[in-house]
Structure formats: C-alpha cells, structure tokens
C-alpha positions as semicolon CSV with decimal commas, in nm:
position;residue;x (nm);y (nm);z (nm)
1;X;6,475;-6,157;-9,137
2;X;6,602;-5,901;-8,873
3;X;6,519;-6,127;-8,557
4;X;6,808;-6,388;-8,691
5;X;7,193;-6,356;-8,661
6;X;7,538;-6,574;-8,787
7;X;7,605;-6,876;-8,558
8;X;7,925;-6,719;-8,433
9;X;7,743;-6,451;-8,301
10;X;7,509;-6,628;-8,129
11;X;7,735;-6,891;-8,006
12;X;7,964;-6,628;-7,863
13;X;7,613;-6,456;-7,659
14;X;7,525;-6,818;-7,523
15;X;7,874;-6,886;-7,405
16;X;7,872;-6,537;-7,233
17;X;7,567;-6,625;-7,015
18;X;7,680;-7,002;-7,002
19;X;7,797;-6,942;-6,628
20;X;7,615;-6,966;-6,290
21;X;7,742;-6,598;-6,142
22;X;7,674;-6,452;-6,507
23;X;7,322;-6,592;-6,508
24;X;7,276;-6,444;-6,153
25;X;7,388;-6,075;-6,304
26;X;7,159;-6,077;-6,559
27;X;6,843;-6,151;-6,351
28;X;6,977;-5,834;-6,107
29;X;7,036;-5,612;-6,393
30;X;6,686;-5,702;-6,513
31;X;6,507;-5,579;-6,233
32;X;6,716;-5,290;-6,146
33;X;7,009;-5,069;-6,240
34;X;7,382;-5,141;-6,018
35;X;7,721;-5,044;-5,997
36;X;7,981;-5,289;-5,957
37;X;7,969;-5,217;-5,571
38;X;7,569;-5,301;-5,547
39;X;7,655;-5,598;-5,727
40;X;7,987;-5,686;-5,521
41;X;7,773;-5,665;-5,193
42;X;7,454;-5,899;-5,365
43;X;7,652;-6,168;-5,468
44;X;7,917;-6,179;-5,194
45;X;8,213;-6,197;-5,459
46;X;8,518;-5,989;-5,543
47;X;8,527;-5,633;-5,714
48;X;8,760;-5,739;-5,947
49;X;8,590;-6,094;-6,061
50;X;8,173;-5,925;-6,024
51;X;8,368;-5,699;-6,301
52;X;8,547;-5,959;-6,568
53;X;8,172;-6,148;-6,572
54;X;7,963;-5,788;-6,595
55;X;8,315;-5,717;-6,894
56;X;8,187;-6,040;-7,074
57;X;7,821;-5,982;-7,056
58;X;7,857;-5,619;-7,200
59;X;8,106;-5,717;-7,510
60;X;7,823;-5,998;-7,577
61;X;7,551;-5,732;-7,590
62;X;7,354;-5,888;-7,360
63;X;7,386;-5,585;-7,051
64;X;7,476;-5,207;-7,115
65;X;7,712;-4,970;-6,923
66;X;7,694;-4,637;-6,853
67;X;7,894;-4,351;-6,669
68;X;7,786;-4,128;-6,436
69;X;8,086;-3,932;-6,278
70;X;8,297;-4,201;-6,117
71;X;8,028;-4,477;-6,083
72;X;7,926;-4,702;-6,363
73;X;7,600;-4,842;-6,374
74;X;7,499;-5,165;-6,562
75;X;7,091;-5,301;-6,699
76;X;6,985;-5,563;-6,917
77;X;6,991;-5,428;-7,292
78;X;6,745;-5,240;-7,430
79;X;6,760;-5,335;-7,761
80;X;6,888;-5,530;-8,051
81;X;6,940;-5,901;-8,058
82;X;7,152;-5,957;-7,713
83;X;6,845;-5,763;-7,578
84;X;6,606;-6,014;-7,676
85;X;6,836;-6,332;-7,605
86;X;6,889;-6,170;-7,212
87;X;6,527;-6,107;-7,121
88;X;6,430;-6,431;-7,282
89;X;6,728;-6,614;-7,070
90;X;6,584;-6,439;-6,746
91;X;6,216;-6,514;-6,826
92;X;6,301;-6,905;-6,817
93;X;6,476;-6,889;-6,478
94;X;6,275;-6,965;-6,251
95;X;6,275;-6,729;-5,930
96;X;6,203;-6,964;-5,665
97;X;6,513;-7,104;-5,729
98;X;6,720;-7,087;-5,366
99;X;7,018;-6,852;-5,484
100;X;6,796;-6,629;-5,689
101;X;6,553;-6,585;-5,412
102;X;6,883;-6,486;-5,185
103;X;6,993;-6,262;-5,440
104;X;6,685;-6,104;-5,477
105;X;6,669;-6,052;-5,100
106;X;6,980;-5,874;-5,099
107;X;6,887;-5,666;-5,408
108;X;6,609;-5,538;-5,188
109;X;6,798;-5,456;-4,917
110;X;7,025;-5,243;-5,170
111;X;6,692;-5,100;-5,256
112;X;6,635;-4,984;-4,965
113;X;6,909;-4,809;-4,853
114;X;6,904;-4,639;-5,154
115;X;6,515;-4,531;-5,075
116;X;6,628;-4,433;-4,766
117;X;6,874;-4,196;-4,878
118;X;6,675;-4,040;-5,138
119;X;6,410;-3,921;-4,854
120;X;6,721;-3,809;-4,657
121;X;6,780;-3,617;-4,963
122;X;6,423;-3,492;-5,058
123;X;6,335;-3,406;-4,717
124;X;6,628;-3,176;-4,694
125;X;6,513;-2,974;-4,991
126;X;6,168;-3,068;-5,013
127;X;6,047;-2,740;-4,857
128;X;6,220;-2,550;-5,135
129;X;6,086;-2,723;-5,397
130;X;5,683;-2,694;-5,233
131;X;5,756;-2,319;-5,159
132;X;5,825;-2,271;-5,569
133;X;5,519;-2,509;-5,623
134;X;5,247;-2,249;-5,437
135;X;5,373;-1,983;-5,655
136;X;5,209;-2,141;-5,954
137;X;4,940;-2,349;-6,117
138;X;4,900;-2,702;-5,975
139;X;5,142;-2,938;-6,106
140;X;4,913;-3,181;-6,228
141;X;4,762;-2,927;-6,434
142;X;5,099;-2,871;-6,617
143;X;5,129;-3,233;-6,673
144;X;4,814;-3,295;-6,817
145;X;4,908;-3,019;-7,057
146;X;5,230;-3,213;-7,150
147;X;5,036;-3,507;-7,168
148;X;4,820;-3,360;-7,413
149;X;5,059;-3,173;-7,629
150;X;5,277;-3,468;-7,684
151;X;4,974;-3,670;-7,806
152;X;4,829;-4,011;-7,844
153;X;5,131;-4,206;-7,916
154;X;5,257;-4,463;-7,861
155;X;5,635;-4,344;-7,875
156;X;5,923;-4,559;-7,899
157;X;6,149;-4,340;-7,683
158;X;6,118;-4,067;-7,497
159;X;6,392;-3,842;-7,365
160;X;6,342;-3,577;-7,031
161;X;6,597;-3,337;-7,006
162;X;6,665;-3,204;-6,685
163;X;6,437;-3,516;-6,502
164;X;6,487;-3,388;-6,176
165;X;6,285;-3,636;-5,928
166;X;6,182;-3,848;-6,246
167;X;5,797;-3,772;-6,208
168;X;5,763;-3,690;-6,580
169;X;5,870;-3,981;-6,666
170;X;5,635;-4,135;-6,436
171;X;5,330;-3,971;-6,647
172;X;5,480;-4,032;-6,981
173;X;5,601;-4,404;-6,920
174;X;5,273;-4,545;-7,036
175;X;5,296;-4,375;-7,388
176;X;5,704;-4,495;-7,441
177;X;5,867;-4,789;-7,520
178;X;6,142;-4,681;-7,369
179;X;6,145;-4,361;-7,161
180;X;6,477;-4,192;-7,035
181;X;6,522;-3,905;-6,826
182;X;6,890;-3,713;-6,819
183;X;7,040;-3,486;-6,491
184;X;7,364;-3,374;-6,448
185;X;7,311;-3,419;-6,014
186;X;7,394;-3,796;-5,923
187;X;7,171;-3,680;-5,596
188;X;6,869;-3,572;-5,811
189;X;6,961;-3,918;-6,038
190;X;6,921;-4,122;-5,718
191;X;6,580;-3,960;-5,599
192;X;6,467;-4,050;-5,984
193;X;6,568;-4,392;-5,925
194;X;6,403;-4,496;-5,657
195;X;6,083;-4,311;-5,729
196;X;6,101;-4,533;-6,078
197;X;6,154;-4,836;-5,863
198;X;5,824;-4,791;-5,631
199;X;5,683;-4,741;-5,947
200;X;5,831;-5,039;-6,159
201;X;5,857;-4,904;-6,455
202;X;6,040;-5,098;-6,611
203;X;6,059;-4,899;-6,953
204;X;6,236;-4,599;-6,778
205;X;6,611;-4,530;-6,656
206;X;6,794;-4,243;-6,604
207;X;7,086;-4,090;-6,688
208;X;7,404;-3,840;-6,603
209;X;7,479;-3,571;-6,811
210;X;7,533;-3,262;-6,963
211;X;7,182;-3,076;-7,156
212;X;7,426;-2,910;-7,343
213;X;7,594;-3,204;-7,529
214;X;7,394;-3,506;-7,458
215;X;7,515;-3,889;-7,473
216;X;7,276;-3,947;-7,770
217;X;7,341;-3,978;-8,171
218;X;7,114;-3,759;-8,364
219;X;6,769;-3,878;-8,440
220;X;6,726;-4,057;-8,157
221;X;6,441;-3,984;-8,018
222;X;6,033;-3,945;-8,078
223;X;5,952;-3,694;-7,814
224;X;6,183;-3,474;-7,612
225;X;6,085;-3,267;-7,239
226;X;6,235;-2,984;-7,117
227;X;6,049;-2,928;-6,816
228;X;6,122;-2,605;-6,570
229;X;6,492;-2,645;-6,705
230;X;6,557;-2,345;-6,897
231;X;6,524;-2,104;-6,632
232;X;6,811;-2,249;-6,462
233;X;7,055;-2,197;-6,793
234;X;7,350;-1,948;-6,910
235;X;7,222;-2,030;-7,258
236;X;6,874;-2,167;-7,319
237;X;6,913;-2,153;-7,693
238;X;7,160;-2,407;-7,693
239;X;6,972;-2,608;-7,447
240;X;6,669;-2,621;-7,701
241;X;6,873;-2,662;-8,039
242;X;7,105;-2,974;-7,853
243;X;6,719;-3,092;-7,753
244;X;6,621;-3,051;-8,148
245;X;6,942;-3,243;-8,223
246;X;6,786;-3,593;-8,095
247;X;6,467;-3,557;-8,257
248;X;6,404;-3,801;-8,512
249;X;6,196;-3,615;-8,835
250;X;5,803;-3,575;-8,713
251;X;5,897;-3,612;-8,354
252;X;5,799;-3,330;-8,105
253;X;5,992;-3,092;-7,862
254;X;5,800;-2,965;-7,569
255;X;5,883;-2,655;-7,301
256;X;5,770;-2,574;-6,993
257;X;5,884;-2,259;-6,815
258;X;5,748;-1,955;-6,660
259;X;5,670;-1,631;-6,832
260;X;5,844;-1,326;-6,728
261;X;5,781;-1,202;-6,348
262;X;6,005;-1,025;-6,116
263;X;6,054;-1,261;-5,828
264;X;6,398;-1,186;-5,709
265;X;6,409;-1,439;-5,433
266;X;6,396;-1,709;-5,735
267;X;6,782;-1,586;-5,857
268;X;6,859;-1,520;-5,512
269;X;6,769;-1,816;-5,367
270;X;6,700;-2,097;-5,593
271;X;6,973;-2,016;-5,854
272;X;6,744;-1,924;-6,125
273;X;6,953;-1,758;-6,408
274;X;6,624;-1,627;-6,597
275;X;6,328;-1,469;-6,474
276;X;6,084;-1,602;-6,738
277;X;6,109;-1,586;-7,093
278;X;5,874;-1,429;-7,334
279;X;5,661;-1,620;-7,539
280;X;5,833;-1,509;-7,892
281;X;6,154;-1,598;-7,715
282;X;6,116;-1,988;-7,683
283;X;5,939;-2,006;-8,043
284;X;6,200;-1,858;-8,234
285;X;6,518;-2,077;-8,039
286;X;6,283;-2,373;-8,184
287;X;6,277;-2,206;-8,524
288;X;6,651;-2,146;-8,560
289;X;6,696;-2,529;-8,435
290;X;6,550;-2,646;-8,785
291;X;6,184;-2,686;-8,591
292;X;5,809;-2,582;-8,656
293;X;5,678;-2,387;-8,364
294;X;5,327;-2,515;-8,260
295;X;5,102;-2,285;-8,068
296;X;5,170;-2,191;-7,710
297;X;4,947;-2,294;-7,391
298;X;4,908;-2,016;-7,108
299;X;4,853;-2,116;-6,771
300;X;4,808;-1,841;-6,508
301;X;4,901;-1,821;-6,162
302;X;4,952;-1,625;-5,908
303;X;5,233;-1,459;-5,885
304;X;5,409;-1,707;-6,166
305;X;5,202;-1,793;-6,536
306;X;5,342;-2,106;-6,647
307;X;5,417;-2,125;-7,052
308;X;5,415;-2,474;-7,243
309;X;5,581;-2,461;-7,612
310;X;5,599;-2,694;-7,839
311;X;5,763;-2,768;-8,188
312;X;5,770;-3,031;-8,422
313;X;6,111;-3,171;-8,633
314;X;6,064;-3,083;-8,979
315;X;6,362;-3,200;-9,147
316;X;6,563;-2,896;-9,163
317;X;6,899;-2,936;-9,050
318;X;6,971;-2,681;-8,747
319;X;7,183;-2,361;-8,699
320;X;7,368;-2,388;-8,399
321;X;7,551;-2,082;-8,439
322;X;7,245;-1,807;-8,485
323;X;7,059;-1,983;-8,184
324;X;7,356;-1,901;-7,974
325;X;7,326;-1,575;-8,155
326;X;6,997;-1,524;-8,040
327;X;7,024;-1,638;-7,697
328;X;7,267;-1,367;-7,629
C-alpha cells in the first residue's frame, strides 16, 4: 500500500514533532507561510534555536523550505507521507489550547502588518495598473475565458507564471488541488500573499523565481497560466517552451496577451518590451515546444483586443533551440 512506510521512518517523523516549540511550528506553518524572522517574533525565541527545530522538521518531511532572494520561507508539506502525518498532528491539537491561542494572536498581528504593507504597495501603483485596465475588455471577462478554456477539472496542480497580485489563482483555486503562482518581485509576492490569506485558500502559495528556468522538474504540472506576461519579455518563446516544460502529457498551456496595437506610452511607461503579438506568433512558439495549438479566443477592446491561446501537451519532447530561433 502507498499510505504505509518502514518503522524507522516513521519513528524518526514522530520524534521530529515530539517537542512542544516543534508542535507550535507546525500549527503556524499550517495556516500560513513564515520566514524564520515571522516565526522568531511569534514564538518569542532565538533566531538561531526557531531555526535547528524548523532544520529538524524539514529533514523529517513534515514542513518545506523555499528561497526567495535572501528570505526563506517555510509551510506544512504538501505532499507525500510527512504531509499527511503533519496535517493529521495539527488537526488533533486542539486550538483553544492557551499557547496556541497566543501564538495564533501573534500570527495575526504578523498578518497584518504584512496586509498593511501590501496596500502601501498597491496603492502606490494601483493607478497604473487601473489606467492599463480601461484600455481593454473587463477583466472578469478574460477570466471567465481562462476559466473556460482550462476546463472542468478538477486539476491536481496548477502553476501561474508571472502571478502578479495572485488573483488568478484566486479564480482557479477551486478547480486545483494544489495551485501555485511564480513572480520574480518579492513586492508583487507579498501583495499575492496576503490577498491569498483574506481569501484562505489554503491550496495556493506562491513563489520567487525566474519564468525562464523555473524551480520545477518536468511534468509537473496539469495546467499552466501565462497571463499578460509575455508582453513584458526579451524572449517570449522561451517563456512558453520553459512553460511547456512542466506540463505533464494531456495537460494544457494557456496565454493571455494583447494583439498588436501601437500604444507607445505602454513601452514608455509601463516597460512593455512587445506591443502585441500576432495570433500565428503565440501558436507556433506552442508548436515548436512539442504542443498542440487549440483555437484562439478574440476579445476586442478599445484601443487594446485581448488574445487567449491555448495548447495542449502531446507527448512530443520540445525544441528549445528553434523556439529561440523563432522568437528572434
């Protein structure tokens, strides 16, 4: 059976977690993701001993750690057997209990300053960003479309390249097992966060890095969003066949981006590197990448038409080299 593993192994989980402060870290990570210093702060211990427990906990397999620059970030496991034994050992703690309830009181205060610097950081930019949105059909709109092209599901993970403010994987969280959403800005990371926190999805976390060489093996992934991304890019083809990389076989790629248009102020101002891209343009990157190009979806604005492509993984093993080619 695949739920069952050697009593050493299990033995050497327990004994990780067998400890009051480790206990404590395990209920935090489950609610939220922390860096050592949100965690130093919450429990009211050391740097250096908060990090020998969180060391333990991760070589058990019961929390995971990721980079993003110089921070590290920690949350409850995802998956695989030290998944299952950690959410299990938080479900049977009970959360009246008085130092859990303190804990979680600090947590929230974390929380908030967080929140509170997100809004610092959306409200400085937030006119931008509506200014680009008049230009074109309503967002929801686009969504919907996105919504639809992906399908039915359900989807065991989802990956959103380029998640920006994390509102995609808002909409898509309820089709996903597990939804994840990579940037390379820690700012625009820490506006996703704490939008996915007043939302509590619990299914979705986000990630640092870079589109072009992403922290994932191959194949791991159902369904994959690039979402107003490639306009931003020195090499979109890249972007698309690094996308096509994580796709498992049958699983789906989908692009949104704006047709061509000569708005200026869009390079000058808002750093876009492409004005548009033709429809033929996006299809045949997919092709290269060792996908099947599905049927484009149109949908016009004023001045800006907004494109959604899509492709499925057939199998085929990509060419790297003649999508750079082509994206020259």
């Amino acid at each position: 059976m695949t739920d069952l593993e050697p009593l050493d192994l299990l033995l050497e989980r327990l004994r990780a977690a067998a400890e009051e402060t480790r206990l404590r870290l395990l209920v935090l990570c489950a609610d939220s993701e922390l860096t050592v210093s949100d965690l130093t702060a919450i429990l009211g211990q050391s740097q250096p001993r908060v990090s020998r427990h969180l060391k333990v906990l991760c070589d058990a397999g019961l929390l995971e750690r990721f980079r993003e620059g110089s921070w590290a970030f920690f949350r409850l496991s995802q998956r695989g057997l030290g998944a299952t034994l950690a959410r299990g050992l938080v479900e049977r703690l009970s959360l009246q209990d008085a130092q859990i309830q303190l804990d979680l009181e600090r947590l929230h205060t974390v929380k908030q300053a967080r929140s509170e610097s997100a809004a610092r950081y959306f409200d400085e930019n937030a006119a931008d960003w509506d200014r680009i949105r008049t230009l074109h059909v309503a967002e929801n709109e686009v969504e919907a479309a996105v919504v639809a092209r992906l399908g039915a599901g359900p989807f065991g993970d989802i990956l959103d390249i380029g998640t920006g403010t994390g509102r995609l994987l808002e909409v898509l969280a309820p089709k996903a097992e597990r939804a994840i959403g990579l940037d390379l800005s820690r700012e625009m990371l820490a506006l996703a966060r704490t939008n996915l926190d007043k939302a509590g999805l619990k299914n979705c976390s986000v990630r640092q890095g870079d589109l072009y060489a992403l922290p994932f093996p191959a194949q791991s992934f159902d369904a994959v969003t690039l979402h107003q991304v490639l306009h931003y890019l020195e090499d979109p083809a890249g972007a698309v066949t690094e996308a096509a990389r994580v796709l498992r076989p049958g699983g789906r790629l989908v692009v949104v981006d704006f047709a061509p248009h000569d708005l200026e102020e869009l390079r000058d101002r808002h750093a876009h590197r492409r004005l548009g891209f033709p429809q033929g343009d996006v299809d045949t990157w997919c092709q290269v990448a060792g996908l099947e190009p599905e049927p484009s979806q149109v949908l016009p604005g004023k001045p800006l038409t907004v494109i959604l492509w899509s492709a499925r993984h057939t199998g085929t093993a990509s060419n790297r080299s003649s999508a750079l080619e082509l994206s020259r």
